[in-house]
C-alpha positions in Angstrom: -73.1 2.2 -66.9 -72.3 3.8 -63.6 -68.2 3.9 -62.7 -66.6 4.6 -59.2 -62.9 5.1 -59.2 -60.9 5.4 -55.8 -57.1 5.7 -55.5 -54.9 5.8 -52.3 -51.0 5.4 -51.5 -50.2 2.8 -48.6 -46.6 3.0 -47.0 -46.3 -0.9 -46.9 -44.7 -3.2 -50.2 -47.0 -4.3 -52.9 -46.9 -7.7 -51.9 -48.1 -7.3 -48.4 -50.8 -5.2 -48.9 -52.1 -7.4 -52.1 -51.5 -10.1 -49.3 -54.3 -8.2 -46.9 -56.8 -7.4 -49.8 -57.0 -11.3 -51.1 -57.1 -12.6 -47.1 -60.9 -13.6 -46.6 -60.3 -15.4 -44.0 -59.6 -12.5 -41.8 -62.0 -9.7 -43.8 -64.4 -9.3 -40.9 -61.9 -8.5 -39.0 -60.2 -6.4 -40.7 -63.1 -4.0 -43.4 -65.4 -2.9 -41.3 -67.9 -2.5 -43.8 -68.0 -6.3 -43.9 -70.1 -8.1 -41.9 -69.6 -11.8 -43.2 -67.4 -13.8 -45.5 -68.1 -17.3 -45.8 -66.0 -19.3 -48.6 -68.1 -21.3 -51.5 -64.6 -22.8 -52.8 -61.5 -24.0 -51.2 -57.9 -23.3 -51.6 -55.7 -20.0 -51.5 -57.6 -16.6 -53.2 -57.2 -17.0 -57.3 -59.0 -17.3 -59.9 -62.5 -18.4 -59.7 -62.5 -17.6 -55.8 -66.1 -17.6 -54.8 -67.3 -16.6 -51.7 -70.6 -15.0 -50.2 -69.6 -11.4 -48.6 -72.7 -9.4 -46.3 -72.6 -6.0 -45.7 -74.8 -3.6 -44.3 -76.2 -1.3 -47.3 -78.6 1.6 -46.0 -79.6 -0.2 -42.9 -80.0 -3.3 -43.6 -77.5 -6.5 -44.6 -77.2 -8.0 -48.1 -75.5 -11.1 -49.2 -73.6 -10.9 -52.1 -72.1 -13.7 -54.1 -69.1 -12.5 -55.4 -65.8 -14.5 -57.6 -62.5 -13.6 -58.5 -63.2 -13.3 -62.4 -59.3 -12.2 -63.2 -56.3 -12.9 -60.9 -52.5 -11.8 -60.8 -50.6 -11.9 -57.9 -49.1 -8.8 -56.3 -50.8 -6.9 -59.1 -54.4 -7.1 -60.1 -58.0 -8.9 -59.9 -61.0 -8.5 -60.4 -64.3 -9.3 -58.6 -67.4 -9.9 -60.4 -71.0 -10.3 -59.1 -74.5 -10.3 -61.2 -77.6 -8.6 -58.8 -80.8 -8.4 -60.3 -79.8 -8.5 -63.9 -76.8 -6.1 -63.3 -73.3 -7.2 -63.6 -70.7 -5.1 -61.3 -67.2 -5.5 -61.4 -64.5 -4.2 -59.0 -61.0 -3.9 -60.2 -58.1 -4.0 -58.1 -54.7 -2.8 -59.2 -51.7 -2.4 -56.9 -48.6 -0.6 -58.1 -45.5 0.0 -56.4 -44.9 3.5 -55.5 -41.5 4.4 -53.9 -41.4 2.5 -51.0 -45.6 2.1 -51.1 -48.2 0.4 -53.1 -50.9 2.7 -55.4 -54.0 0.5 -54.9 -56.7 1.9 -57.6 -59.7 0.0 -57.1 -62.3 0.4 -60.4 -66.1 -0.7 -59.7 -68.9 -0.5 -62.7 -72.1 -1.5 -62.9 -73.2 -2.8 -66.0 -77.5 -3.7 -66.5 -78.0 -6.4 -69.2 -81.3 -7.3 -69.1 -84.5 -4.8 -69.5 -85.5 -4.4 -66.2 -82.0 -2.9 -64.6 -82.0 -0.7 -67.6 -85.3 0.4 -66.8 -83.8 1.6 -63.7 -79.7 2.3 -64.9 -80.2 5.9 -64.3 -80.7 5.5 -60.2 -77.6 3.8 -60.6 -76.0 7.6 -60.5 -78.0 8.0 -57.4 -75.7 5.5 -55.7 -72.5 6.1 -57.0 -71.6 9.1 -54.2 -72.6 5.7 -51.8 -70.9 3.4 -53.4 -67.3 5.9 -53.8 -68.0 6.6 -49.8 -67.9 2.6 -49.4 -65.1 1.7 -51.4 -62.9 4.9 -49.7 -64.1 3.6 -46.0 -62.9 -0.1 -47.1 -59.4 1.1 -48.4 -59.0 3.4 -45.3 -59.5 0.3 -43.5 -56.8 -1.3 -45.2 -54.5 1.9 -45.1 -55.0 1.8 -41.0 -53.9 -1.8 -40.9 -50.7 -2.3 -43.4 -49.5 0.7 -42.1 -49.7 -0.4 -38.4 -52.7 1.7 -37.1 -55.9 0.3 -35.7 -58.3 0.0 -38.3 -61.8 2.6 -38.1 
């Protein structure tokens, strides 16, 4: 199992910046390490959220369908996807901090069939990619809740 953990302290309340994390409607805008969001179920972010989410991963854009898989408001989720018989999870926390919000945000990648645990151990290879990702998106974030333009 390969684990990522990234951890940074925005100067805006917990409830605003859980408000910018769950807006997909805005994402592209907003993460520039998104390229595309485009909603596979309607009504406000919550549980069981899907939605298919392009990036652009080592030159080239992948679609990912991705679903909230654990949901509370102004404090946690978590999103789940299953790629080529891997399941990844990212887990969001947000936890106020003075006048701030601690976001810790918790991906793993988990193989479950054969095949992706054939090839677990270049999951290592990507985690320094996959650490850089996850900062750049939460910088983004950072930028914006705390009134900056975002990178």
């Amino acid at each position: 199992m390969v684990t990522v953990t990234v951890a940074n302290t925005i100067n805006a309340p917990v409830a605003t910046v859980f408000g910018l994390f769950t807006d997909l409607e805005h994402c592209c805008e907003r993460v520039s390490g998104i390229k595309k969001c485009e909603m596979l179920t309607t009504g406000p972010f919550g549980l069981r959220s899907r939605w298919l989410e392009t990036r652009e991963v080592m030159g080239r854009e992948v679609t990912e369908e991705l679903e909230v898989t654990a949901f509370e408001r102004n404090h946690s989720y978590t999103i789940t996807n299953d790629i080529h018989g891997a399941r990844m999870d990212t887990h969001f926390t947000f936890e106020p901090q003075g006048t701030g919000t601690t976001v810790n945000i918790a991906f793993s990648m988990e193989p479950h069939t054969f095949t992706s645990m054939l090839v677990s151990p270049l999951g290592w290879t990507m985690a320094g990619k996959i650490r850089r990702a996850i900062e750049h998106d939460l910088m983004d974030f950072k930028h914006l809740a705390e009134g900056h333009t975002a990178a």
